[in-house]
C-alpha positions, 0 to 999 in steps of 0.5 A: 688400812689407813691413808697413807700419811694416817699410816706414818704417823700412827707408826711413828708416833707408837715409836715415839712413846718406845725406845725399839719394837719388832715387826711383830709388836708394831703389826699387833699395834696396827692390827696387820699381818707382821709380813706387812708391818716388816715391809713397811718399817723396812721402807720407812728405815730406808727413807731414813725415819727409823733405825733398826739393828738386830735383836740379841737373845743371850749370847747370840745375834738373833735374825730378828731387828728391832726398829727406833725412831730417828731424829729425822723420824722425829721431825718427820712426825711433827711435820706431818701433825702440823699438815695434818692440823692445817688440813683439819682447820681447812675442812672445818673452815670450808663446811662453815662456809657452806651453809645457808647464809653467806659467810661474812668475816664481819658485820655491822 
C-alpha cells in the first residue's frame, strides 16, 4: 500500500468527488480489503476528516455507515497537496543540482 500521507489523500480526495461512501466502496477504490478500509476511515472519523452516519435501507437503520468528508477534512486534504507539491519541487531541485557541472543560479 501507499505511504502514509499518499494513503490520506488519496481517500480524502475519492471523498472529495462524493457526497458518502461505504468501507466496501473506498476499499473497491484502494484495492484493500473492506476490514482494512473500515479501520481506517473509522481512524480518520476520529481525527475529525470525515463524518459518518448510519446507512438507512427503507424503513430501517442499517448497521452499515456511510463516511463524508469534513470541512477540516477538506482543509487537511489541501494542506497535504501543498506539502506534497513543495516536497515534489524540492526533489526535482536536488537532482538538477547533482549533475556534472556545478549548479550556478546565474552566469555571465
Amino acid at each position: 500500500m501507499a505511504g502514509y500521507n499518499e494513503t490520506k489523500i488519496a481517500v480524502l480526495s475519492f471523498f472529495e468527488g462524493q457526497d458518502e461512501a461505504t468501507a466496501r466502496e473506498v476499499a473497491e477504490y484502494l484495492g484493500i480489503t473492506p476490514f482494512g478500509a473500515s479501520s481506517y476511515l473509522l481512524k480518520l472519523h476520529r481525527n475529525g476528516l470525515l463524518g459518518r452516519r448510519r446507512l438507512r435501507k427503507g424503513n430501517r437503520v442499517s448497521r452499515e455507515r456511510v463516511y463524508y468528508i469534513t470541512w477540516k477534512g477538506f482543509k487537511k486534504l489541501e494542506w497535504l497537496r501543498a506539502t506534497e507539491e513543495a516536497t515534489q519541487t524540492n526533489l526535482v531541485y536536488e537532482d538538477e543540482v547533482q549533475g556534472d557541472e556545478p549548479f550556478l543560479p546565474f552566469r555571465s
